[in-house]
Structures are given as C-alpha cells and as structure tokens.
N, C-alpha and C positions, 0 to 999 in steps of 0.2 A: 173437212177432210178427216178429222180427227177421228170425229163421230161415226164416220166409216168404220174409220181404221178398230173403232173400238168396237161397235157391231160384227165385224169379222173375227175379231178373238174372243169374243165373249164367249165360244162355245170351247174354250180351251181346257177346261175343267170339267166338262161333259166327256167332250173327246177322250182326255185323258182316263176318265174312266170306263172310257168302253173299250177301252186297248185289251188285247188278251190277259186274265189273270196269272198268268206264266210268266209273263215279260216285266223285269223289277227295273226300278226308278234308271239306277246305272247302264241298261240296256234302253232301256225308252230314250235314257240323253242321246248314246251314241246314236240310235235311226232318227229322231228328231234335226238333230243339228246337223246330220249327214247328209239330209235333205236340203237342208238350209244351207249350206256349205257349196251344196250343186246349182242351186239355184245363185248362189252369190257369184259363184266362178267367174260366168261370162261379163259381169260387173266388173268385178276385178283385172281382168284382161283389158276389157276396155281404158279403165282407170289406168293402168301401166302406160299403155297405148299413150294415151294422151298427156302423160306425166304430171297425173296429177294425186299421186302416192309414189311411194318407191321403197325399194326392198328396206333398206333401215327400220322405215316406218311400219310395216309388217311385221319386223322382228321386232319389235318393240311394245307392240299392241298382243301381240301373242305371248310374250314373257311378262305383260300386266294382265293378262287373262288366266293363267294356269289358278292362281290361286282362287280366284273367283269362278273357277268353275263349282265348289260349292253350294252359288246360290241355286242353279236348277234341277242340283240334286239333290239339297234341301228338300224345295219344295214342291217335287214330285214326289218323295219318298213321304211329306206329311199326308198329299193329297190320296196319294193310294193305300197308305197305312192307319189313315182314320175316316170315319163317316165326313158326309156332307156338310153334315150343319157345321161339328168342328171347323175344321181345314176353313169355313166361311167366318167362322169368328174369328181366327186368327189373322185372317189375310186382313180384317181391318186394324190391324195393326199397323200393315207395311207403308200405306202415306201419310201417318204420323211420323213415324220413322226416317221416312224422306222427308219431310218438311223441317225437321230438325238436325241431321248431317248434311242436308245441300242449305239452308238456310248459314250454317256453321262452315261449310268449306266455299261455296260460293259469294257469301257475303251478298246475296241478293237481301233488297231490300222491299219488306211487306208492308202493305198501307192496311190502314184496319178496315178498310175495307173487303179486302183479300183475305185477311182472319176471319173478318165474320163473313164470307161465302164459303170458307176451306170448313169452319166450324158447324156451320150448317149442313155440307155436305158430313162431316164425320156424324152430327146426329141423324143424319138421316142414313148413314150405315147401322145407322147400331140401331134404331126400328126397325130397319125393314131384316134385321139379319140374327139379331141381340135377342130382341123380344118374342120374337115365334121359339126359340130356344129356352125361357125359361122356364117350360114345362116341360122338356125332353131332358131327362137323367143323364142319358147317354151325352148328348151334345155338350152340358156342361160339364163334366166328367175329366176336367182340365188333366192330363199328365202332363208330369213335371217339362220330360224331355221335349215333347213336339213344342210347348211354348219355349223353352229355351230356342232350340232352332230353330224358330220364326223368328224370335228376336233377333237372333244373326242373321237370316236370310234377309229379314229389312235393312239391316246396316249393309249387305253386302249388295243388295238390290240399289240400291241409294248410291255407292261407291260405284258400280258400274254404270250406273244411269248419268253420271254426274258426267265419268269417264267420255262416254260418248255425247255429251252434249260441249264436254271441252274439244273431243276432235272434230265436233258439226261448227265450233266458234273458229278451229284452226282452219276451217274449211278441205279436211278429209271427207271424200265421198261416204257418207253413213252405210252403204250398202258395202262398202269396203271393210271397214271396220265392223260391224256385226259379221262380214262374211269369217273374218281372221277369229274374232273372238269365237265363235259355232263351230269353226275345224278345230281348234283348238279345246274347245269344251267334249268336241265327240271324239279326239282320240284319248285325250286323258281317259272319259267315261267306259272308252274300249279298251283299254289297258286292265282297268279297276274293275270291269266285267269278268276279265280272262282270270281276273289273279283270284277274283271270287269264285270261278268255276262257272260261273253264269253264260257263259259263250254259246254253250247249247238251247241256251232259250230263245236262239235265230231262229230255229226250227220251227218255234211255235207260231212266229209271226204268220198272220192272215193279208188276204189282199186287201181286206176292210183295214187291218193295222198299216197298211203302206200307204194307205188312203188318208189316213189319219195324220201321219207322221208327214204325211207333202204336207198338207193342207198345215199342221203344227208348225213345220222348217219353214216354208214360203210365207204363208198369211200370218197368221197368230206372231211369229219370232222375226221375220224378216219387215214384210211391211207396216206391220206394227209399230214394231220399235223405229223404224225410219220415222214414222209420220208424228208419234209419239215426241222424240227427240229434238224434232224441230219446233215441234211446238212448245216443248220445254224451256228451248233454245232464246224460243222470241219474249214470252212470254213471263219465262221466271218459275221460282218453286213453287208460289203457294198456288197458280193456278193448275200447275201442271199434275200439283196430286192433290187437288178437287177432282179433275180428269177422270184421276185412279179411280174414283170411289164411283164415276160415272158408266165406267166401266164394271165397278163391281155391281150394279146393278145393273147392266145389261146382260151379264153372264148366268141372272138370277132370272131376267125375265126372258127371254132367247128359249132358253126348255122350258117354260113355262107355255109360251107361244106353240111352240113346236109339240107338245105333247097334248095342246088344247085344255091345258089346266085352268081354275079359274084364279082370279088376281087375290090377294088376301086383304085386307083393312092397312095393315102395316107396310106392306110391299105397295103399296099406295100412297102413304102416308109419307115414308120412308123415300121414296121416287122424286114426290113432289119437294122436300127438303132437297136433296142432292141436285133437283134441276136449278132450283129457287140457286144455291150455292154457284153454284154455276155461272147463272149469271149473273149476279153480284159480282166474281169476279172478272166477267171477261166486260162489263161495263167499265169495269177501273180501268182496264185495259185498254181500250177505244179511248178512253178520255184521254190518258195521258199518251197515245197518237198523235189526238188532232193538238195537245199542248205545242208537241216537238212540231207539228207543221207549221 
C-alpha cells in the first residue's frame, strides 16, 4: 500500500514546478492545504459523528501546528527558488534527519539489520542523485541559506511526522489530524500572503493550477501521509525513512517515464541499492512478526 501511496506523490516536485511562475511558496500553501482541508472535512464530520475525536482535541492539534507550519513553506520556497538537481541533494538530507530526532524522541529500537538496509538505501540516494551532479557547476553551487533551511525543514519534518504517528498510537483518525493541521497551515499561509501583498497572485491561478493543487491536497498530503504514518506506526524509524528514500527515487523516475527519457548507469545503480535496503529492512520486520506469534 505504501508503494502506492509513494507512486502517487512522487510527481509532487514535478507538479510543483509547473504551477504558474506568478504564484510564490506562501500562496501555493494556502490552495494546496485549502484543497486538502475540503477533502478532510467530510472525514472530520464523520469522526465527531461517531466520537471518535472531539473538539479539545482539535484545538489542541491546531495550536501544535501553527508553528510548524514552517516546514511546507520551507520547502516549497527551496523547490521553486533553486534548480532541480539542488533542491534533489538537499532532500537527501531529510531521512537522515529523521532517523536521528524520531530514533531520539521515540526511543525506537534499531537492529543492525535496519542500519545496514537504511545505509544502503542512503547510498544509493546519493548515486543515483550525488553523482550525476558532480559535473554540474550550478547544482553544487551550495548557498549558505537554502542548506541551512533544509536542515530545519528535516527537524521540523521529523517533529510533525513523529507528531502524527503519536496521535495514529492514540488512535485519532489520521485523516483528522492532517485535516486540522492543512487548515491551519493554509490560513496562517493566507494571512502571511496578504501581509506580503501577494493576494493578487489569486489571479493568476490557471485550471491546470487547481488541478494540480486537488491532486497536491487530496493525493500527494492527504493519502499520503495517512498510508505513510501507519506504516511508520507498525513498523518503526529506520524502516520508515528507508521508505523516504524509496520515494525519492520514484519522484526521479515517474518524469523520467513519463517524458520517455532514457534510464542513466546511476539512476540504476542507485535504484537497485534503495530496493536491496528495503528489503533488508522489511525482512527484519516479518521476522520479528512471526517471533511475537
């Protein structure tokens, strides 16, 4: 299911950059999670309905959300404000990152088994993404600022990830909780548009851009991160950001497919390590299953 769920978002970083040049990071949150937000409603309704959330709990998920709204305007604002390859070496940063504050505040426990598939998967991000860059000038052309704010967007990514796999453990409906946190990130985002003067950049939105932004709210941020979280859930850190990296090489090969590119030596290379990783880890996993059986 996963693997689904990561084939659907994988074109998240595509998407994002075919959104109109007009429309900036703090406007893209607010129709992004606006979308996402409409889409959660009738969830949410439901959930009251059957009491199994309640208002407290809403306020409470909303006032741990403002300040993390941050991360997705972070890392829209790196993705639209630097080339491809950059913004692609950065992001292998972000399940390191995770693997070390959810390792730290979850206290989950990694067998070295789980290292060496999470390690395997990290080397085979940095062939298939590292190495076709180190003959592009521009790609490694590190500025100071967008690596500092990756480094934050992974702690803060990590912090909200961690967030909703504690309310998937309290057994809050996940569709609940991302709905709270997505209204809450697109009216902050719509505040911080108006106060920048940005408001008028509604205008420029296309129907291709409204197309983009359902498919971003609903697929890519809603079922995503549901399917994501529980597997987090069952499964622990180190597998779930090997995951990360399984996705980041789906979001690599998805426009590669789609434009009828051919495959590169690396991007090959690179693939076959992150699958290898993979399952290393999810064997540890089956094992210690049938233990408990």
């Amino acid at each position: 299911m996963l693997i689904l769920g990561s084939f659907l978002s994988a074109l998240e970083g595509t998407l994002l950059r075919l959104v109109s040049a007009d429309i900036g990071a703090p406007m893209i949150t607010v129709l992004r999670y606006s979308a996402a937000t409409i889409f959660a409603v009738p969830f949410i309704i439901i959930a009251f309905k059957k009491h199994q959330v309640t208002f407290k709990q809403l306020l409470f998920l909303a006032v741990i959300a403002i300040p993390l709204v941050l991360d997705p305007l972070i890392w829209q604002y790196v993705v639209t404000t630097t080339n491809a390859s950059f913004s692609s070496i950065l992001s292998l940063t972000s399940p390191i990152i995770f693997v070390l504050v959810s390792t730290f505040i979850t206290k989950d426990r990694i067998s070295q088994n789980k290292i060496l598939g999470f390690l395997c998967a990290v080397l085979g991000g940095l062939v298939m993404v590292l190495v076709p860059s180190l003959n592009n000038e521009t790609a490694l052309n590190f500025g100071i600022t967008p690596v500092l704010l990756m480094l934050i967007n992974g702690v803060l990514v990590s912090v909200v990830t961690i967030i909703w796999r504690k309310e998937d453990e309290r057994g809050t409906p996940m569709i609940v909780v991302l709905g709270t946190f997505y209204f809450v990130w697109a009216i902050i985002s719509g505040v911080l548009t108006f106060l920048l003067g940005d408001i008028g950049q509604a205008r420029s939105v296309t129907i291709n851009d409204v197309l983009i932004f359902v498919y971003l709210g609903a697929v890519a941020s809603i079922a995503f991160n549901v399917i994501f979280t529980k597997y987090y859930t069952r499964v622990g850190t180190a597998a779930a950001a090997t995951m990360k990296y399984f996705k980041r090489l789906l979001s690599i090969l998805v426009p590669i497919m789609i434009l009828g590119e051919s495959l590169s030596g690396e991007i090959v290379f690179g693939a076959i390590l992150i699958i290898t990783g993979i399952v290393i880890a999810q064997k540890t996993n089956r094992r210690r299953k049938i233990a408990k059986h």
